[in-house]
KOLVEXLO-689127 format. One record per residue (C-alpha): x, y, z. Coordinates in nm, 4 decimals, always signed. Each point is the difference from the previous one (the first is absolute). Example, Ala and Ser with C-alpha at 12.3 -4.5 7.8 and 13.67 -1.06 7.14 Angstrom:
// residues 2
@east->+1.2300, north->-0.4500, up->+0.7800
@east->+0.1370, north->+0.3440, up->-0.0660
This chain:
// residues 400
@east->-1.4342, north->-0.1979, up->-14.3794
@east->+0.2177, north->+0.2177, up->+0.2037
@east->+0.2814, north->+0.1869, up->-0.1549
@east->+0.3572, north->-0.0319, up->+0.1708
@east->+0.2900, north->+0.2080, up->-0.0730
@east->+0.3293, north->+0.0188, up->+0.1653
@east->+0.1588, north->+0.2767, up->+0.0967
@east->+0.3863, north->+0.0605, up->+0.1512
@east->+0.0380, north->+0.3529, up->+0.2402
@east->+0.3282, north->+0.1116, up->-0.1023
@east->+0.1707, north->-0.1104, up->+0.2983
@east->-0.0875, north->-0.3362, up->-0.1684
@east->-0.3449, north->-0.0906, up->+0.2674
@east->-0.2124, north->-0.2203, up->-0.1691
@east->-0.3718, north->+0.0582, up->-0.0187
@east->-0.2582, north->-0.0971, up->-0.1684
@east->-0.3392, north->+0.2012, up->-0.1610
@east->-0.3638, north->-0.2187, up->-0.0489
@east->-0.2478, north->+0.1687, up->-0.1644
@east->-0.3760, north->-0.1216, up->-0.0637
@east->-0.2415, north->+0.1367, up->-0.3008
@east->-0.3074, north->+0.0894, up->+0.1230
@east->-0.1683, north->+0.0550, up->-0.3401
@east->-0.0556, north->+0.3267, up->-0.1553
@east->-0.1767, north->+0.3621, up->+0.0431
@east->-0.2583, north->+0.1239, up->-0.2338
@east->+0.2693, north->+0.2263, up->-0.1485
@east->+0.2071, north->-0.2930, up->-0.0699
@east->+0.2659, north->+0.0472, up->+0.2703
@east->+0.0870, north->-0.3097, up->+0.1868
@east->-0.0726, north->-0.0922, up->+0.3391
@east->+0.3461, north->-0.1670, up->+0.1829
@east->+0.1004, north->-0.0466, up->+0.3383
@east->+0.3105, north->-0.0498, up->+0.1186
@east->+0.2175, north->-0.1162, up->+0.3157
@east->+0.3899, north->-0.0330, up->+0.0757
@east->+0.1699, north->-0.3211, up->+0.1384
@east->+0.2954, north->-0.0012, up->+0.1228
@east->+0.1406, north->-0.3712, up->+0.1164
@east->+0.1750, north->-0.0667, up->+0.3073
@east->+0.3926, north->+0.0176, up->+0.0736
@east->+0.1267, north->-0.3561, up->-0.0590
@east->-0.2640, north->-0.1295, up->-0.2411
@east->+0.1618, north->-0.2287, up->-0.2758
@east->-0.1658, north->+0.0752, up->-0.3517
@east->-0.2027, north->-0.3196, up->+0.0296
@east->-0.1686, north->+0.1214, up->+0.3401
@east->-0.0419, north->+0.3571, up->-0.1943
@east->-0.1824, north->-0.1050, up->-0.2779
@east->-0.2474, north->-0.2339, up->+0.2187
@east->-0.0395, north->+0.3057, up->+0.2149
@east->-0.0707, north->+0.2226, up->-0.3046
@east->-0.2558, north->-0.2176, up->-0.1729
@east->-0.1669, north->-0.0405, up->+0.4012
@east->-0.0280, north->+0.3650, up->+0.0155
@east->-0.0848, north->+0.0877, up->-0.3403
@east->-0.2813, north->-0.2692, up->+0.0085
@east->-0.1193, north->+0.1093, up->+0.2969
@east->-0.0065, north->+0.3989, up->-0.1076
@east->-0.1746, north->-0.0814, up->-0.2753
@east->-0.2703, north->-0.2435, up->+0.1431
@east->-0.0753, north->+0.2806, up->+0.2481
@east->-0.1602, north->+0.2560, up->-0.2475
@east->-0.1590, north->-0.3031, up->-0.1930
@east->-0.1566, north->-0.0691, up->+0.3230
@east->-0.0705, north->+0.3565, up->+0.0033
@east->-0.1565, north->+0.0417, up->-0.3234
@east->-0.2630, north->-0.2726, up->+0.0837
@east->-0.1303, north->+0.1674, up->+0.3335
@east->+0.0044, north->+0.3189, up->-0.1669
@east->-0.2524, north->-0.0874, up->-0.3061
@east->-0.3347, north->+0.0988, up->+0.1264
@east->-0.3094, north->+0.0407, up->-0.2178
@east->-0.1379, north->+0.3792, up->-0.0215
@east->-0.3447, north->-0.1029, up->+0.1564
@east->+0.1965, north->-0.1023, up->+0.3316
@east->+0.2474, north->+0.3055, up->-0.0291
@east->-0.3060, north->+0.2156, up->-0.0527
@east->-0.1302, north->-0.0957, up->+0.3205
@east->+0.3030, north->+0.0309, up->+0.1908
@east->+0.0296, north->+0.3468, up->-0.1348
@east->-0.3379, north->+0.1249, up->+0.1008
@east->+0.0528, north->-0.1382, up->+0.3590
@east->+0.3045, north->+0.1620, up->+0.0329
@east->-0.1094, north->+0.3543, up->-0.1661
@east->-0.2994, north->-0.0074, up->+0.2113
@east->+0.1968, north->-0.0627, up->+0.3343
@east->+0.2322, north->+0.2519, up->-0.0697
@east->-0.2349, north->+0.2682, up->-0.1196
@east->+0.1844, north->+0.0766, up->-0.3030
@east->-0.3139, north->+0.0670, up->-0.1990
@east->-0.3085, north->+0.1383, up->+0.1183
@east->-0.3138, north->-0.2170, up->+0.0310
@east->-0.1568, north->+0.1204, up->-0.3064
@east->+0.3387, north->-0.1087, up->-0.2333
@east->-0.0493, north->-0.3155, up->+0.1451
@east->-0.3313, north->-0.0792, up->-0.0612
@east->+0.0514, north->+0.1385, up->-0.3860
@east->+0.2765, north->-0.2154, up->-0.0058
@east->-0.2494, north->-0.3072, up->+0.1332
@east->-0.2332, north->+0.0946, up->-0.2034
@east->+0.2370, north->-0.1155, up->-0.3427
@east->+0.1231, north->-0.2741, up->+0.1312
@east->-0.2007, north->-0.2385, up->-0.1105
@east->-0.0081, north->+0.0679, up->-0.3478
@east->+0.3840, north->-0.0068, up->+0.0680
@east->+0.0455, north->-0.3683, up->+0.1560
@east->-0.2113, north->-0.1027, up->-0.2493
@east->+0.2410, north->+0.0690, up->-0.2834
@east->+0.3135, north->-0.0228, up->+0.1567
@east->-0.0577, north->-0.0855, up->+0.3696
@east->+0.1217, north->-0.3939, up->-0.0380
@east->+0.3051, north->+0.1410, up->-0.1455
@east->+0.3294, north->-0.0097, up->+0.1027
@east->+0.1333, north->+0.3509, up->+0.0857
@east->+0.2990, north->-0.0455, up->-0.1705
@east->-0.1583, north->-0.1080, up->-0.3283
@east->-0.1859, north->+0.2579, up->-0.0749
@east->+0.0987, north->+0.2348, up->-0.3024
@east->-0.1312, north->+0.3500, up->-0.0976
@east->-0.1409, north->-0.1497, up->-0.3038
@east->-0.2653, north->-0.2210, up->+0.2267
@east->-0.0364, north->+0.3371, up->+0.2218
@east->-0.0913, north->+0.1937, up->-0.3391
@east->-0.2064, north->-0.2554, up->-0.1566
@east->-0.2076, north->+0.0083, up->+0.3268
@east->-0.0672, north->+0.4044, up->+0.0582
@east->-0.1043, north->-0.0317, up->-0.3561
@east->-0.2470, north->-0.2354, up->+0.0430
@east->-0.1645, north->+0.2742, up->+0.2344
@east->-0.0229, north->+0.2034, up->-0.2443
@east->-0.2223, north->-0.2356, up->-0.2205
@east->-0.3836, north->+0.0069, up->-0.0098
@east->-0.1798, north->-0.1808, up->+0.2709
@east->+0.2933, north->+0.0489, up->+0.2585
@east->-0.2241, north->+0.2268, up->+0.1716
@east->-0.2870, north->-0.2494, up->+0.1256
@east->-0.2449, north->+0.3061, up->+0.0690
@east->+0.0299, north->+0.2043, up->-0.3622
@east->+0.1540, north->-0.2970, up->-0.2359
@east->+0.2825, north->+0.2214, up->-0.0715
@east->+0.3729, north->+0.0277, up->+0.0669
@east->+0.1165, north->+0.1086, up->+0.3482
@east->+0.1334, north->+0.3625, up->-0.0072
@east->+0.3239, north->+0.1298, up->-0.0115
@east->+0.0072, north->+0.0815, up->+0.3179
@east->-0.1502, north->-0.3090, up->+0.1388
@east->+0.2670, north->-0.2249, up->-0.1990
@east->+0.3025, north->+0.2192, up->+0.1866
@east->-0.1132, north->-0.1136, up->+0.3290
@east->+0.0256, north->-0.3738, up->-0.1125
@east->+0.3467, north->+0.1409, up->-0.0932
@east->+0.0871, north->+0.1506, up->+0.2843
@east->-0.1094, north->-0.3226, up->+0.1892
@east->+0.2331, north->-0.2172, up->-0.1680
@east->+0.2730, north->+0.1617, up->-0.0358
@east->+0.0142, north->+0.0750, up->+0.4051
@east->-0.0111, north->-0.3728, up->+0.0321
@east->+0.2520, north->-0.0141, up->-0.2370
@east->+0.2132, north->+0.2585, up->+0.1713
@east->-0.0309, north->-0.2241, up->+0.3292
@east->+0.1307, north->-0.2751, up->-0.2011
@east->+0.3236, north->+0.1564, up->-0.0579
@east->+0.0133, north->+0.0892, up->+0.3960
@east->-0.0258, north->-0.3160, up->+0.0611
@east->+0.2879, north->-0.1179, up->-0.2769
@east->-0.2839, north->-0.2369, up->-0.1970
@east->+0.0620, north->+0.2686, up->-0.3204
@east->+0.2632, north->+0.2213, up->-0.1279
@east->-0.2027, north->+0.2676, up->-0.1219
@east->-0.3702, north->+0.0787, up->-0.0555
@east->-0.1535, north->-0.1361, up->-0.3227
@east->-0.3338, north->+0.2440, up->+0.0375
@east->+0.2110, north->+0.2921, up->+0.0048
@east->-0.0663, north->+0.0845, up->-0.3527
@east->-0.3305, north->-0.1296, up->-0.0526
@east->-0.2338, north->+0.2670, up->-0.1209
@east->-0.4102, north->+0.1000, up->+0.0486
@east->-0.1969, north->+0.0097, up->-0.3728
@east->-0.1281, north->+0.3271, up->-0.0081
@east->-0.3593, north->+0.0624, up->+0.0176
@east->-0.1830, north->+0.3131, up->-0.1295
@east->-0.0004, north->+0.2644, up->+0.2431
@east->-0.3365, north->+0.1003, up->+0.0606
@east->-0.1315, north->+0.3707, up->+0.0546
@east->-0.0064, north->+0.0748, up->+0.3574
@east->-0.4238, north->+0.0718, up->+0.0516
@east->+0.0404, north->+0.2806, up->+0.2785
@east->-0.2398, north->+0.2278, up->+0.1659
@east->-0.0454, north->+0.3574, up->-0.1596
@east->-0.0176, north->+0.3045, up->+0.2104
@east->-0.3362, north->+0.0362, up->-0.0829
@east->-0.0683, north->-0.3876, up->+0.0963
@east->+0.1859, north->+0.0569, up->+0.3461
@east->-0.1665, north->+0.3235, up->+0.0711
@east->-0.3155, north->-0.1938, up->-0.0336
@east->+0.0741, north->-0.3151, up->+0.2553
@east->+0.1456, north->+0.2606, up->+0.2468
@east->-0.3672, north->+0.2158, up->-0.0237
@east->-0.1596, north->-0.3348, up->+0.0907
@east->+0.2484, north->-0.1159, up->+0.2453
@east->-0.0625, north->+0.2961, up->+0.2130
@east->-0.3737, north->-0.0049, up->-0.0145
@east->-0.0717, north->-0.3608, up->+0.0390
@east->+0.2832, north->-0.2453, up->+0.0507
@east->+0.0532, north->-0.1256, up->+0.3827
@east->+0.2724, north->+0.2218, up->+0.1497
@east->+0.3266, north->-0.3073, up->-0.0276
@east->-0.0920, north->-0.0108, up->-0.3538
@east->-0.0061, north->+0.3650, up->-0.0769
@east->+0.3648, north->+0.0371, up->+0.2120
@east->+0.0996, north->-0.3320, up->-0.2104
@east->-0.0424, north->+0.0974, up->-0.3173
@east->+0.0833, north->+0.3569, up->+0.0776
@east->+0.3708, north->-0.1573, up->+0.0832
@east->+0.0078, north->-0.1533, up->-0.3153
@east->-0.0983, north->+0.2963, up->-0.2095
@east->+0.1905, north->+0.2667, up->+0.1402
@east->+0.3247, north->-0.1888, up->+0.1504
@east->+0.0178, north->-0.2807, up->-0.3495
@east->+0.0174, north->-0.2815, up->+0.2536
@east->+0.0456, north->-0.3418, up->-0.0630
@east->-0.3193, north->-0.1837, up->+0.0892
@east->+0.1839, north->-0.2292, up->+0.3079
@east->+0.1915, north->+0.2880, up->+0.0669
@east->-0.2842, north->+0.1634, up->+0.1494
@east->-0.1415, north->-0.3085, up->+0.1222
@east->+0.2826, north->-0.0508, up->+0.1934
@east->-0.0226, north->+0.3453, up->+0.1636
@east->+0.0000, north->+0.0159, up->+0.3695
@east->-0.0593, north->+0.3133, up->+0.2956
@east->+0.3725, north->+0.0138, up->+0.0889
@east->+0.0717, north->+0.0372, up->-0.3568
@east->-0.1660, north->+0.3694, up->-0.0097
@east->+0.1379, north->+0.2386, up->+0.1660
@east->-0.2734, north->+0.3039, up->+0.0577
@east->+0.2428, north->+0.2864, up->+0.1237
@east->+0.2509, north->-0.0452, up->-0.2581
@east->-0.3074, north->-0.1161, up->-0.2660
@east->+0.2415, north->-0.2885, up->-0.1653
@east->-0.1414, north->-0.3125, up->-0.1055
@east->+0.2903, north->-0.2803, up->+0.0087
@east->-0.0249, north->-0.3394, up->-0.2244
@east->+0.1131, north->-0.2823, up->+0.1984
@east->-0.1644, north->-0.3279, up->-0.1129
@east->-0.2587, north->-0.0988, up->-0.2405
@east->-0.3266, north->-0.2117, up->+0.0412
@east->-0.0131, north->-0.3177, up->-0.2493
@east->-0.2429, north->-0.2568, up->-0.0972
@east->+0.1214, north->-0.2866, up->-0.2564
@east->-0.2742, north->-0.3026, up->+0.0752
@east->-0.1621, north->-0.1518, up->+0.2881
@east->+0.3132, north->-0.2108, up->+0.1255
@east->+0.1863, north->+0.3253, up->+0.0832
@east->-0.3068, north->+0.2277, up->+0.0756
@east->+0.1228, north->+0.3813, up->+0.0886
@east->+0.3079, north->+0.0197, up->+0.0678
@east->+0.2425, north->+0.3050, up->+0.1069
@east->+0.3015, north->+0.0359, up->-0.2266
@east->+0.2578, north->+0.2258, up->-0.1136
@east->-0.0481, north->+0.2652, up->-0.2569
@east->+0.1336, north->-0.0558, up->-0.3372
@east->+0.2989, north->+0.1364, up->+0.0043
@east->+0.2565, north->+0.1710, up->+0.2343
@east->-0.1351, north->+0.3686, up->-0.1379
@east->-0.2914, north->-0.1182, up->+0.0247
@east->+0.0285, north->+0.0552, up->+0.3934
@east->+0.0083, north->+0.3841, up->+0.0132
@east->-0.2063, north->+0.3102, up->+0.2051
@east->-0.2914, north->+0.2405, up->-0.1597
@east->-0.1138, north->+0.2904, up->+0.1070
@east->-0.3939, north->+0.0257, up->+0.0160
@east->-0.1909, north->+0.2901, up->-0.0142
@east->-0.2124, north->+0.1596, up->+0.2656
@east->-0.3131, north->-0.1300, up->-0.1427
@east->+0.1257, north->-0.3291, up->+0.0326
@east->+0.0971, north->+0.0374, up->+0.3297
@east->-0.3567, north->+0.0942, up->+0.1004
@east->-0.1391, north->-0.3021, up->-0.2070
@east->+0.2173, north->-0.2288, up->+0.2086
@east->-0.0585, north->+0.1429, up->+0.3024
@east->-0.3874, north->-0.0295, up->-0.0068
@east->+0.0439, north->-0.3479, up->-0.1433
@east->+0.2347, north->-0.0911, up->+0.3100
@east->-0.2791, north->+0.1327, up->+0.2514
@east->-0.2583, north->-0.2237, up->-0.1650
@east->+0.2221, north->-0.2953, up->+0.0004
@east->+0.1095, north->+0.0612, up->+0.3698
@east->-0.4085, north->-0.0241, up->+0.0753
@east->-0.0494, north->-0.2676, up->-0.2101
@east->+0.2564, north->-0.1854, up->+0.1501
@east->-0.1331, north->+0.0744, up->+0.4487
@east->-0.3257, north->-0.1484, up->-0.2043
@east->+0.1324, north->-0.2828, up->-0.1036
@east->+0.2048, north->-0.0800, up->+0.3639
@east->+0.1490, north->-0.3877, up->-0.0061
@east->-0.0718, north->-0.0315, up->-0.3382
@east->+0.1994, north->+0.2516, up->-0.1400
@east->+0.3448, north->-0.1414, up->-0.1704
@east->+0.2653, north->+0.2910, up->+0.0580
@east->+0.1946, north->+0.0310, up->-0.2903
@east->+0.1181, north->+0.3459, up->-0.0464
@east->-0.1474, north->+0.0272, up->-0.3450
@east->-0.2320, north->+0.3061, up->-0.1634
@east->-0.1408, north->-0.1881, up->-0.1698
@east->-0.1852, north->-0.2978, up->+0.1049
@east->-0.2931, north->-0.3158, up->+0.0271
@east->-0.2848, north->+0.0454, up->+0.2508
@east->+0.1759, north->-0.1114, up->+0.3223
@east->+0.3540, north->+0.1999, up->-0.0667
@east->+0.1697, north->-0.3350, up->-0.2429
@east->+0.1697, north->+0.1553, up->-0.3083
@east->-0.2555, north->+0.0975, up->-0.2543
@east->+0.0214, north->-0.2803, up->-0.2646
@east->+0.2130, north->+0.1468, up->-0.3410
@east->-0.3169, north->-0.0675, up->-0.2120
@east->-0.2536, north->+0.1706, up->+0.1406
@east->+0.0914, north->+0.3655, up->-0.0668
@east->+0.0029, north->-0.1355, up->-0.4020
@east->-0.3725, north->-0.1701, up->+0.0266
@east->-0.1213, north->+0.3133, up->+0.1854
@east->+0.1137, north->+0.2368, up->-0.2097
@east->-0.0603, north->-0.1595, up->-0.2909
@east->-0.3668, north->-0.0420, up->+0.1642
@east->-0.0159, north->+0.3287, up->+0.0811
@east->+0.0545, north->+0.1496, up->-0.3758
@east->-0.2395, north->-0.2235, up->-0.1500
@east->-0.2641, north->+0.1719, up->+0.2534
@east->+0.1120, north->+0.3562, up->-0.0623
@east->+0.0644, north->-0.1086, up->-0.4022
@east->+0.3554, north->+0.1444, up->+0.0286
@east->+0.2805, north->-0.1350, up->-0.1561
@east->+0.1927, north->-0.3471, up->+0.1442
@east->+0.3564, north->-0.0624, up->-0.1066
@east->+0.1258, north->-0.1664, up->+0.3458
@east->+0.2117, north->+0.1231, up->+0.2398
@east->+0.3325, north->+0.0206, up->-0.1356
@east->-0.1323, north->+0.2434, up->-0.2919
@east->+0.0096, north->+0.2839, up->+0.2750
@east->+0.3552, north->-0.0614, up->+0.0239
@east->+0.0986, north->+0.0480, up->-0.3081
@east->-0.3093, north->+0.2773, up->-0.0275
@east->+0.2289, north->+0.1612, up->+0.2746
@east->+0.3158, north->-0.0518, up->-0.1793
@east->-0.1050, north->+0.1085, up->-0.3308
@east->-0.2075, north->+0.3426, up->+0.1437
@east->+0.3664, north->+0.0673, up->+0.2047
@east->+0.2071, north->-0.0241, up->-0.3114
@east->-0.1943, north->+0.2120, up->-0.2172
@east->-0.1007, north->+0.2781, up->+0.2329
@east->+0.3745, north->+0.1225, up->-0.0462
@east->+0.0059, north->+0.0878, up->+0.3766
@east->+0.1524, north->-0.3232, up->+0.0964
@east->+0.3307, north->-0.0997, up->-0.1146
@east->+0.0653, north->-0.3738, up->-0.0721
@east->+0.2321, north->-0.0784, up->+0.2663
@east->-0.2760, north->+0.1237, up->+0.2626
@east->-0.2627, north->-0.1906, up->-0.1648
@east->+0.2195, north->-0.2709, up->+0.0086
@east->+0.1064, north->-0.0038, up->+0.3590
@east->-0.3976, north->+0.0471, up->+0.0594
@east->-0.0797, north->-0.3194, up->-0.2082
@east->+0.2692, north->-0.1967, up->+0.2160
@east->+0.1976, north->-0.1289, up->-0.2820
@east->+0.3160, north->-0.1223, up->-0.0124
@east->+0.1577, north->+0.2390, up->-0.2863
@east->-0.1650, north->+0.3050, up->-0.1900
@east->+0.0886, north->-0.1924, up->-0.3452
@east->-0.3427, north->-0.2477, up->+0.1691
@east->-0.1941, north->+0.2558, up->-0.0397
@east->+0.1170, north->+0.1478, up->-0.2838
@east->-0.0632, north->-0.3397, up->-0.2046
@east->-0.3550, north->-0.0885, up->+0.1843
@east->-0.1349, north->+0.3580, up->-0.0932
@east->+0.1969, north->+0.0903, up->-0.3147
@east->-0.3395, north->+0.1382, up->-0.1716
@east->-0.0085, north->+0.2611, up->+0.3029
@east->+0.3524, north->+0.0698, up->-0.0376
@east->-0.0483, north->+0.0175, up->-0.3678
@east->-0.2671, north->+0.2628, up->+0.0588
@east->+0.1914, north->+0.2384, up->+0.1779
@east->+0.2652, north->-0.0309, up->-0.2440
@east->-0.2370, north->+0.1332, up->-0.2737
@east->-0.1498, north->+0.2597, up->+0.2518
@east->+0.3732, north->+0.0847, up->+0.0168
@east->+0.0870, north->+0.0380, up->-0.3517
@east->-0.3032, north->+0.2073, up->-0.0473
@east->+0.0728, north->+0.2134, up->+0.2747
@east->+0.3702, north->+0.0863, up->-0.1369
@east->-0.1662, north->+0.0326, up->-0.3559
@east->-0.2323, north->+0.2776, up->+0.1047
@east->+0.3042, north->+0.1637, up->+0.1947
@east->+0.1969, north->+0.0378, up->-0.3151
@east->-0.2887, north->+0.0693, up->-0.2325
@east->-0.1208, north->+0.3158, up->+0.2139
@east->+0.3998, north->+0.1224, up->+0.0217
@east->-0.0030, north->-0.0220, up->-0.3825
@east->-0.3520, north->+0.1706, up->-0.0300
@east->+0.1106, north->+0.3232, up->+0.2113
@east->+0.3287, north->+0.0248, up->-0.1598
């Protein structure tokens, strides 16, 4: 029931304050709205207090009315949400589909909810059941760290569109927390390994492979990042190589798709060497051929790297042939993302690359990234370094 209090101005005006509970916040503080009344000149009390109890009625009936249309149930809220993020282009099209990809397991547990019911104790209870044996359908075990944040990350941007909206006063996912997996060794190429698949490259892979993987070994490109190269992104006189866009594949629904790279640093300009230059140059004179061959059936895309008749070359296929490939030449196999961090780790411990450039060359977002991902390379050089001052000192003492 509404709350009425009467107040006198001091040049003795009488009005009159109505104020509605609305419940409470998470951190206890209550929720209250409130209006002013002031009655009309010439009202006796008796027309005042009928007046008071109309208004106050009516104020309060108004955010009951409120309340009602506001409850929604997260499933429906969810869908609202994607509609709107995907019209607007807030995320990229590879967010979204991660995010569709959870949401099932999501709306199953707390998708005939109502928004404003749900506590961070069901949110908890629920990443933790990921991390139980047999939440991962293809090993039996518990979904990793890393895979639980994005079911995080999916409802608590729901949840943050909830209090946009005025359903929710705050966000009861924002402290809900991953279980910790074990972090696994990183299995990446050796020099010796990558010496070997570049020997074999040159002498018997098709030309767009050998300037593929050459881009990933050299430049510690993402795998849609190169996929996603096009012509107008090189620039011969100037030999730069920009990163615009990436090339993505999450299941047959979506197909390949162009999206944005991972993050804003992610975009960023490399300069290529002369022999890579040439490489790309021979490779565009065979494509241009290829392509007067092909005539009406030719799909211009822009792309380096590409299918038969000019369509974006499919994200899986540079895995299967590679992986093809080694088995043939019995070299080593350790997918396509070990020559990134091969390229990483090589950069850090040569000592002729400081971590900032190898950094802004990686395209993340801060050097502290890279620092963390390759902490045993850094860790490395920090030895080499000790030793190094050791020796300094010890041969000082020695010719003393």
């Amino acid at each position: 029931m509404a709350q009425i209090t009467e107040r006198i101005s001091k040049s003795g005006e009488v009005s009159y304050l109505i104020r509605v509970s609305l419940g409470y916040e998470m951190s206890g503080k209550q929720i209250t709205k409130s209006k002013t009344w002031r009655p009309e000149a010439g009202m006796n009390p008796k027309q005042v207090k009928k007046e008071l109890n109309k208004v106050a009625t009516l104020f309060e009936a108004s955010f009951e009315r409120r309340e009602i249309s506001r409850r929604v149930k997260f499933k429906d809220l969810a869908e609202e949400w994607f509609t709107l993020v995907t019209q607007t282009k807030e995320l990229n099209v590879s967010t979204i589909e991660q995010m569709q990809s959870c949401k099932q397991r999501v709306y199953d547990a707390i998708g005939n909810r109502y928004v404003d019911d749900i506590t961070y104790r069901q949110l908890q209870q629920f990443i933790l059941s990921l991390s139980k044996d047999g939440a991962n359908l293809h090993t039996g075990k518990g979904l990793a760290g890393k895979t639980q944040k994005h079911f995080i990350t999916f409802i608590s941007d729901v949840m943050n569109y909830a209090i946009k909206c005025e359903i929710i006063a705050d966000n009861p996912c924002r402290n809900v927390t991953a279980v910790k997996s074990e972090t696994k060794e990183k299995d990446i190429y050796s020099v010796d390994e990558v010496a070997a698949i570049l020997d074999a490259l040159d002498e018997k892979a098709p030309l767009h492979y050998h300037l593929l993987f050459h881009l990933l070994i050299f430049y510690g490109l993402r795998r849609g990042e190169v996929l996603g190269l096009e012509w107008k992104d090189i620039d011969f006189g100037n030999q730069t190589m920009s990163i615009n866009r990436t090339s993505q594949y999450r299941n047959s629904r979506t197909g390949t798709y162009t999206s944005t790279p991972k993050t804003k640093t992610s975009k960023r300009i490399l300069k290529i060497s002369q022999s890579t230059v040439k490489l790309m140059q021979i490779y565009q004179f065979e494509q241009n051929e290829h392509r007067v061959k092909l005539g009406d059936q030719w799909v211009e895309t822009d792309r380096l790297f590409i299918g038969w008749n000019g369509e974006p070359l499919h994200p899986n296929t540079p895995y299967r042939w590679l992986h093809e490939f080694c088995d043939e030449q019995e070299l080593a196999f350790k997918g396509l993302h070990a020559f990134r961090h091969a390229y990483a780790t090589t950069a850090i411990t040569s000592n002729a690359i400081d971590m900032k450039t190898v950094s802004a060359v990686l395209g993340h977002s801060q050097t502290s990234t890279t620092l963390n991902i390759y902490a045993h390379a850094v860790a490395e050089v920090n030895a080499k370094a000790v030793d190094v001052v050791e020796d300094i000192y010890t041969k000082k003492r020695k010719e003393a």
